[in-house]
C-alpha positions, 0 to 999 in steps of 0.5 A, spaced: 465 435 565 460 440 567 466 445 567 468 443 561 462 444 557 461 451 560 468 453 558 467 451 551 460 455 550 464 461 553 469 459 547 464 459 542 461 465 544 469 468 544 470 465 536 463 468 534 465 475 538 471 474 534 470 473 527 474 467 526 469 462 524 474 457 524 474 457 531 467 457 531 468 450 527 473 447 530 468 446 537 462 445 532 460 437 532 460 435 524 452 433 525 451 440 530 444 441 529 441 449 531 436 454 531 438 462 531 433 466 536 436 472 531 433 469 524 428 465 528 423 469 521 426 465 517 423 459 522 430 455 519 434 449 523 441 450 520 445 442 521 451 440 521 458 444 518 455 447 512 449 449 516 453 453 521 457 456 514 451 458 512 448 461 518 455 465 519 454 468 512 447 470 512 445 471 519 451 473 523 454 478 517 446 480 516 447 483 522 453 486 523 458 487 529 454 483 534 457 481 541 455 475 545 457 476 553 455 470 557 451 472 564 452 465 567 451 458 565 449 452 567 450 445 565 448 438 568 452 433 564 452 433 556 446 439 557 445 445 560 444 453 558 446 460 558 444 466 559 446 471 554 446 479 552 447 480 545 449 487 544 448 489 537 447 496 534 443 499 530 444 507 527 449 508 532 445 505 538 446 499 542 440 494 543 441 489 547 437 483 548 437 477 552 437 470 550 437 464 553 441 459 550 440 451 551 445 445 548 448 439 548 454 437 548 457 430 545 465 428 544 466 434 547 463 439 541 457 442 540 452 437 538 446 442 539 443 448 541 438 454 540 435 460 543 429 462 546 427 468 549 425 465 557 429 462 562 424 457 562 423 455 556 430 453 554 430 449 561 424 445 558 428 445 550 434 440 554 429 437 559 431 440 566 424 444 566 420 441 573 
């Protein structure tokens, strides 16, 4: 099950790169609950399908063309993290920024996710932490 986790993050990230928020949907479970790293100003959790429409309107179109590249993932049964490189440009420059995702996964989607900035403290989010 632990691969399967890892490859259905990896086609989240590939739904998002995409612009197909259908696809992003279709691995989102209905009672999904998120946190953006990216709008974490806003202090905002996003629930379930309507919260992740949301976030697709506001933050992922705020932001413009942005691209989520996985550098490894880890996953110990229905949780594990990611660590991502999301590549954004602002005025023409590439800014990258790391951002470690942790999440759960449950009936094989998405239950749960947020981002943080350190390794560490996604491990602690899911529970792994020592």
């Amino acid at each position: 099950m632990s691969q399967e986790n890892v490859d259905l993050l990896e086609g989240a990230y590939a739904a998002v790169n995409e612009g197909d928020m259908d696809a992003w949907l279709a691995m989102l479970h209905p009672e999904v609950e998120f946190r953006s790293l990216i709008a974490e100003a806003e202090g905002q959790a996003y629930e379930g399908h309507a919260g992740a429409r949301e976030w697709w309107a506001t933050v992922a179109q705020a932001i413009g063309v942005v691209r989520f590249e996985s550098e490894g993932s880890e996953s110990f049964r229905d949780r594990g993290l990611t660590c991502l490189r999301a590549v954004g440009s602002v005025d023409g420059v590439e800014v990258p920024q790391v951002i470690w995702l942790a999440w759960r996964v449950r009936d094989g989607l998405i239950s749960w996710f947020a981002g943080f900035r350190t390794e560490a403290e996604a491990l602690e989010a899911v529970g792994l932490s020592e």
